[in-house]
C-alpha positions as CSV (number, residue, x, y, z in Angstrom):
1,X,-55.7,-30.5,38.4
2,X,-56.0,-27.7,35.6
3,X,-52.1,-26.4,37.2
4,X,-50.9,-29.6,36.9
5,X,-51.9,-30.0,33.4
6,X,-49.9,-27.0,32.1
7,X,-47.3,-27.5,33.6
8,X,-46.9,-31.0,32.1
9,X,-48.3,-29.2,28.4
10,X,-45.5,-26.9,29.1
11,X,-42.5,-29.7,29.1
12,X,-43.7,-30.8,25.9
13,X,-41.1,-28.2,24.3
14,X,-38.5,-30.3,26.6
15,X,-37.5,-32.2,23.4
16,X,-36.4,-28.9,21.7
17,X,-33.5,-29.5,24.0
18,X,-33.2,-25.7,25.9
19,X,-34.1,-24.1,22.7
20,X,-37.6,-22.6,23.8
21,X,-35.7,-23.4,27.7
22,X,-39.0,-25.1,28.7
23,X,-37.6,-28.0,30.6
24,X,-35.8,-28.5,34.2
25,X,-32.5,-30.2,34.0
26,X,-31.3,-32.6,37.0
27,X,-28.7,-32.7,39.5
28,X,-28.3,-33.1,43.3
29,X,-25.4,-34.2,45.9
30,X,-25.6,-38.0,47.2
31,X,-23.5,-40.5,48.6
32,X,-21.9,-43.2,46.2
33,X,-23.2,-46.6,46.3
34,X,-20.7,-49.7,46.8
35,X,-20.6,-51.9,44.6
36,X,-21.9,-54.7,47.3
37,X,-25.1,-52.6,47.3
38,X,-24.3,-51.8,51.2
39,X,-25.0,-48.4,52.6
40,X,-22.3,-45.9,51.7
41,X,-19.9,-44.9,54.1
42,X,-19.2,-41.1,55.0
43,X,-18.0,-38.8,52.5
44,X,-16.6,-35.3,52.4
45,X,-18.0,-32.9,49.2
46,X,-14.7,-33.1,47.2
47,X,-13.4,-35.5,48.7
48,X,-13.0,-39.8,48.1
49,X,-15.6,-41.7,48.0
50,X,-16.0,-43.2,51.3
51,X,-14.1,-41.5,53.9
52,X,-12.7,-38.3,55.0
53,X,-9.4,-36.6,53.3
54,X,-6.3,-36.6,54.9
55,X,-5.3,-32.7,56.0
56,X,-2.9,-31.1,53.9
57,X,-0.2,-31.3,56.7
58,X,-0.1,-35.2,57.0
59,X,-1.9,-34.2,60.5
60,X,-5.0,-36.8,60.1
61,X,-8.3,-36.9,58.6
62,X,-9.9,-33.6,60.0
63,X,-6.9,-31.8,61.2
64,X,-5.9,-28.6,59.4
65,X,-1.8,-28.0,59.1
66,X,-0.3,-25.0,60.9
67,X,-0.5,-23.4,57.6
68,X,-3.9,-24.0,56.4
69,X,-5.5,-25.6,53.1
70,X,-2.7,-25.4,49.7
71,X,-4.5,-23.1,47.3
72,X,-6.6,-25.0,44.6
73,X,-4.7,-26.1,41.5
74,X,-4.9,-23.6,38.2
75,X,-7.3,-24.6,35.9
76,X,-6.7,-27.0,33.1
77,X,-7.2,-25.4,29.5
78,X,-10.5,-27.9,29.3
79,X,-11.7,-26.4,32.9
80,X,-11.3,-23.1,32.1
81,X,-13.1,-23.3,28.8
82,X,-16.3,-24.9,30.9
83,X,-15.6,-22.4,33.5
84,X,-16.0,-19.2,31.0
85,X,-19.3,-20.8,29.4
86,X,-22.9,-18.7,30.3
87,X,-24.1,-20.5,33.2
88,X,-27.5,-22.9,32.8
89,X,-30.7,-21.7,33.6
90,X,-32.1,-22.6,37.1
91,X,-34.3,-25.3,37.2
92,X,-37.2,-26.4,39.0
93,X,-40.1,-28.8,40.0
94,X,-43.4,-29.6,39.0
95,X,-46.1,-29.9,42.1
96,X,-47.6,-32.8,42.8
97,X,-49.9,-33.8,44.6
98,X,-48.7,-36.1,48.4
99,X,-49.3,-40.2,48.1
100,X,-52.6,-40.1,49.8
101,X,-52.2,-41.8,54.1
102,X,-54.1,-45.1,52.0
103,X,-52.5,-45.4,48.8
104,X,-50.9,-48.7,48.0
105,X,-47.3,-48.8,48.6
106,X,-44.5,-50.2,47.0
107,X,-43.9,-54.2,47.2
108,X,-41.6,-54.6,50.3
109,X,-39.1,-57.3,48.8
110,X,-36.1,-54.6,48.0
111,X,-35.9,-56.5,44.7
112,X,-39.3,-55.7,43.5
113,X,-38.9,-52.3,41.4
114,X,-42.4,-52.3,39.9
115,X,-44.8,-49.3,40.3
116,X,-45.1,-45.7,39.4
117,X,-41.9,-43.4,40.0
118,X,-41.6,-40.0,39.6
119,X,-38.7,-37.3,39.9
120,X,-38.5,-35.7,42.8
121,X,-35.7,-33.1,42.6
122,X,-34.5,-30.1,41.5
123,X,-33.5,-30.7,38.1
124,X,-30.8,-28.5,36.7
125,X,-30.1,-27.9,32.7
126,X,-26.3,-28.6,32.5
127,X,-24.6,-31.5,34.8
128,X,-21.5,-29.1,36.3
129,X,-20.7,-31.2,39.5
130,X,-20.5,-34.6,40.0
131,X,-22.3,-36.1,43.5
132,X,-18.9,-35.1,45.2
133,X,-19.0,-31.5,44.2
134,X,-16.1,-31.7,42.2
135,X,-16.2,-30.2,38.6
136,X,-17.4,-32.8,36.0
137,X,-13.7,-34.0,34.8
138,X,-13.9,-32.6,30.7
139,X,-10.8,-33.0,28.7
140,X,-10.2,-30.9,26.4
141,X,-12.6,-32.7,23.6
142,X,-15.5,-33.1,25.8
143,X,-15.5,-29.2,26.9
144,X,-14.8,-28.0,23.2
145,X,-18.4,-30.1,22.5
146,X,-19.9,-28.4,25.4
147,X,-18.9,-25.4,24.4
148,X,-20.4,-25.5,21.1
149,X,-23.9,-26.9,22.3
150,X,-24.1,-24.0,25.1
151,X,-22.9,-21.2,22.8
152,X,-25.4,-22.3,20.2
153,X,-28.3,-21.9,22.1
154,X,-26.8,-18.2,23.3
155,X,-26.3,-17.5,19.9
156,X,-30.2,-18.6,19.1
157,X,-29.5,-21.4,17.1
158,X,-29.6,-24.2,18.8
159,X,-28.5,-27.5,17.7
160,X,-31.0,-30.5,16.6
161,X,-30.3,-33.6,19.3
162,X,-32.5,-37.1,19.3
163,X,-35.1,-35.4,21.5
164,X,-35.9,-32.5,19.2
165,X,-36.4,-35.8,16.2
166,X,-38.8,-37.4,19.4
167,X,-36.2,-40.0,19.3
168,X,-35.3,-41.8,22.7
169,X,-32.8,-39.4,24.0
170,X,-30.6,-42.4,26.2
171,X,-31.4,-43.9,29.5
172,X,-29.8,-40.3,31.4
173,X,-31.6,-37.7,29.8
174,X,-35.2,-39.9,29.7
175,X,-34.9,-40.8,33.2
176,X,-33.7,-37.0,34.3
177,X,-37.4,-35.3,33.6
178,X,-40.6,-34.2,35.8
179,X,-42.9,-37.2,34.2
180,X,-44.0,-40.5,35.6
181,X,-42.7,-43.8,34.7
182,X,-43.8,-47.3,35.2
183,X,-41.3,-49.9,36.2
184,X,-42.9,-53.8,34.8
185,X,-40.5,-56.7,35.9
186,X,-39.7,-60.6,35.1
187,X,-37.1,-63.2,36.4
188,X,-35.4,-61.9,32.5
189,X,-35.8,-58.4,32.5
190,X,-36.8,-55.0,34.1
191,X,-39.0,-52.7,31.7
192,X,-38.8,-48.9,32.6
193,X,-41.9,-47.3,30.3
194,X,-41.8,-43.1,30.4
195,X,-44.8,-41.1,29.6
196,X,-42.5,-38.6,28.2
197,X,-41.7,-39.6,24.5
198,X,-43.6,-42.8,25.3
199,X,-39.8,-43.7,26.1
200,X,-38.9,-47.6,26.8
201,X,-36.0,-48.6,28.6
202,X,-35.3,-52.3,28.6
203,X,-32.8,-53.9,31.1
204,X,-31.8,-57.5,30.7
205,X,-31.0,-60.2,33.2
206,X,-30.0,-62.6,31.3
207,X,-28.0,-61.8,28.5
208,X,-27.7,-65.3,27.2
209,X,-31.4,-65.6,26.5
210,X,-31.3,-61.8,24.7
211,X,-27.7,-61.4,23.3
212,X,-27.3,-57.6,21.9
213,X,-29.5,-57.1,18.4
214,X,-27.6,-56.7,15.5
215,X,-28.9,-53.3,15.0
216,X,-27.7,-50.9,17.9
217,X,-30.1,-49.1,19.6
218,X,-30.7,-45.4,20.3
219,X,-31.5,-46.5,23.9
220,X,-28.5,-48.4,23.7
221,X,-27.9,-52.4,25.3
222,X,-28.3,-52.6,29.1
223,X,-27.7,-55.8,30.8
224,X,-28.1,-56.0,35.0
225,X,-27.6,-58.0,37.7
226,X,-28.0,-57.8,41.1
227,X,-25.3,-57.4,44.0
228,X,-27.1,-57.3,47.3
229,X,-30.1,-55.5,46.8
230,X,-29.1,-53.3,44.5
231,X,-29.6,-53.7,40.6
232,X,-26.3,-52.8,38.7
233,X,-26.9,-51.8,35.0
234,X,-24.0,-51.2,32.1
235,X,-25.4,-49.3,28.9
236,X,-23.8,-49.2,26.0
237,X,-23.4,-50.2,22.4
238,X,-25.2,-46.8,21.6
239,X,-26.8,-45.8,17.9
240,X,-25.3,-42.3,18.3
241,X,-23.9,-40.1,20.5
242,X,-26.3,-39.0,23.4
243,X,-27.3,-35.3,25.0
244,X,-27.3,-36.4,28.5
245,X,-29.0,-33.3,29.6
246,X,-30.7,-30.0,28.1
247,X,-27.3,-27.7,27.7
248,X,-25.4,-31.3,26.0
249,X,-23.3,-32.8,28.2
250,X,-22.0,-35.5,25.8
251,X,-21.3,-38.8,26.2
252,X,-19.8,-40.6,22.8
253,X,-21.4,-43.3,21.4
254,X,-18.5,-45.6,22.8
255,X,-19.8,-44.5,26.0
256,X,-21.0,-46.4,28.7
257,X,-23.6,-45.8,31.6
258,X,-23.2,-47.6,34.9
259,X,-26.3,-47.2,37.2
260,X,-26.9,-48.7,41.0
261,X,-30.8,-48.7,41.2
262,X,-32.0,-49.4,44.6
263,X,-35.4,-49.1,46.2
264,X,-35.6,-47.1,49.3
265,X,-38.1,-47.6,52.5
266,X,-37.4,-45.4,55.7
267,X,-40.7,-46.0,56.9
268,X,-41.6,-42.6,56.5
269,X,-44.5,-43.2,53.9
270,X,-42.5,-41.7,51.0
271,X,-40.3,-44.6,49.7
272,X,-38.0,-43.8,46.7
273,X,-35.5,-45.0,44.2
274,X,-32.0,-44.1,44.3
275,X,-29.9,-44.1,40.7
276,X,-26.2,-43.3,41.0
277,X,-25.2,-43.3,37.5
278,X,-21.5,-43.5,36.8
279,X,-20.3,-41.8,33.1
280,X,-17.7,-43.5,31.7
281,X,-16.3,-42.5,28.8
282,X,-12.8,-41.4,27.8
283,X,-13.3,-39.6,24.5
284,X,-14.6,-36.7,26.6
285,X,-13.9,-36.9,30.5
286,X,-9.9,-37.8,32.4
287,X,-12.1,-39.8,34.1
288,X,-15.3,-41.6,35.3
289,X,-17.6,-39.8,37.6
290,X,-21.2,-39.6,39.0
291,X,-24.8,-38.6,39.1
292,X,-27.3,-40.0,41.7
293,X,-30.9,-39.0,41.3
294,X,-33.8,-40.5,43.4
295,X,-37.4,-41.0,42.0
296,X,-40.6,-41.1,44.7
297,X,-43.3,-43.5,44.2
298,X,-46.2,-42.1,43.1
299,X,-48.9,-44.5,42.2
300,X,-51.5,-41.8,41.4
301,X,-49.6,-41.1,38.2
302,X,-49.7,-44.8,37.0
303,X,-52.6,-43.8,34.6
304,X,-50.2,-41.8,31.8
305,X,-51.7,-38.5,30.1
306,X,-51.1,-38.2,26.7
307,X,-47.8,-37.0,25.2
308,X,-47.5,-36.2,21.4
309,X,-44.0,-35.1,20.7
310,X,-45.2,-34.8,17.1
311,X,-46.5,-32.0,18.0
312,X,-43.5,-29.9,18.1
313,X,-42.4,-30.9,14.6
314,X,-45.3,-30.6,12.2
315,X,-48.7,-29.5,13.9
316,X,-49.8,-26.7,12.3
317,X,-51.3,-25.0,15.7
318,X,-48.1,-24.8,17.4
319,X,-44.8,-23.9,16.8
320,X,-43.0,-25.7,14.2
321,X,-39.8,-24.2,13.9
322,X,-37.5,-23.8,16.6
323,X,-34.9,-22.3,14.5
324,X,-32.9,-25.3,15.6
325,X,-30.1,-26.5,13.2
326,X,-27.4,-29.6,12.4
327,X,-24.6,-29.9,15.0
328,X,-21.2,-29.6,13.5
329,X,-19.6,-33.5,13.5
330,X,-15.6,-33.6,14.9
């Protein structure tokens, strides 16, 4: 118990963003949801969505040409910019302890999100591959921003983001961490609560019953609907440009976020969510790409501990300068 309490005290400095490099970053390999919510057909690392590649030699899916693979492309000015950047610190997990054999589990209609959820990956700092392999897809804006964030930190001063304000950091970067979070649900609306920041993350159902506020939020607007049984969310109409991990990954604040939430039951005793998140925004990337990240229920963790991001910013017992400082604006 006493382990597991440090290491959550630990993440606390998570909101400095990298600059005291506290916090675990996220990122694994899946397999892209359909938009009907069915299960996703095989894919190749690199390859389409869906289905094998064709061999370079017209041959068929599978079949090398009598020459072999053509040589990779040269990169891009943007890619090779990324490409020369320090790489991101290796992340991590925090322990925790197995679902007990007689825990209660998860509601088995696969529309029924509620319950405790935690992360249960590998996080990573900086987002370099999308769920394909491939390299995220900068232009030459988006890697110039990267490069600024990533370089600031190496050059120890670090730039101030919504998390190092405790301000809600976006849907990406609040889900993307080692704490719990509860998921409360109506026939309107699905309500993901974080213990981290205390974070909220409101998704509508019915948009015609809660139109967007006048005032845009830094969570941004997220309306869903279901196809199948999975729950398909657009974010957007963001207050300000988001960090979508530790190292800054941007996304503008015309950005949008499209997650495919489903819940996951193998009978196995370790049921999980699966969130493919698709970025979409062309101020920064050529195109749209994506993230999945899955989340194990946990219902031990439904009882929060307390988080004070406060604490980072003005408590006198810790640290209250992180030598972090404004971020140039284009």
């Amino acid at each position: 118990m006493k382990t597991a309490f440090l290491w959550r005290r630990g993440l606390k400095a998570l909101a400095l963003a990298g600059a005291t490099a506290l916090v675990f970053g996220a990122g694994a390999a899946g397999a892209q949801i359909p938009p009907n919510g069915a299960p996703p057909a095989t894919s190749v690392p690199g390859g389409p969505p869906g289905g094998a590649p064709q061999a370079p030699g017209g041959e068929g899916p599978g079949v090398p040409s009598q020459f072999g693979p053509p040589p990779p492309p040269p990169l891009t000015p943007a890619e090779k910019l990324v490409a020369e950047l320090p790489p991101p610190m290796p992340g991590g997990i925090i322990p925790t302890a197995p679902v007990p054999a007689g825990a209660p589990m998860p509601n088995a209609d696969p529309r029924d999100l509620q319950g405790t959820w935690i992360h249960n990956q590998k996080l990573e700092f900086r987002m370099q591959r999308d769920m394909y392999d491939v390299p995220v897809p900068y232009n030459m804006n988006g890697a110039k921003v990267l490069a600024r964030r990533v370089n600031s930190l190496k050059n120890g001063a670090p730039f101030i983001n919504a998390s190092a304000m405790c301000r809600p950091p976006g849907p990406q970067w609040q889900r993307d961490l080692n704490f719990p979070f509860q998921i409360f649900q109506s026939k309107d609306w699905i309500e993901f609560v974080f213990e981290e920041y205390h974070g909220r993350w409101q998704v509508i159902l019915d948009s015609a019953k809660t139109p967007p506020p006048a005032q845009k939020a830094y969570m941004g607007y997220s309306v869903g609907h279901w196809i199948g049984d999975t729950l398909v969310v657009e974010s957007s109409d963001f207050k300000q440009a988001l960090w979508l991990d530790v190292d800054g990954t941007p996304l503008s604040a015309n950005g949008k976020l499209i997650q495919r939430i489903r819940k996951v039951d193998n009978g196995d005793h370790a049921p999980f969510l699966e969130v493919v998140t698709t970025i979409v925004d062309p101020t920064y990337y050529t195109r749209p790409w994506s993230v999945v990240r899955t989340f194990g229920w946990h219902p031990g963790l439904t009882v929060f501990n307390e988080y004070n991001c406060e604490e980072q910013i003005g408590d006198p017992s810790v640290r209250a300068d992180a030598g972090l400082v404004p971020e140039p604006q284009d």
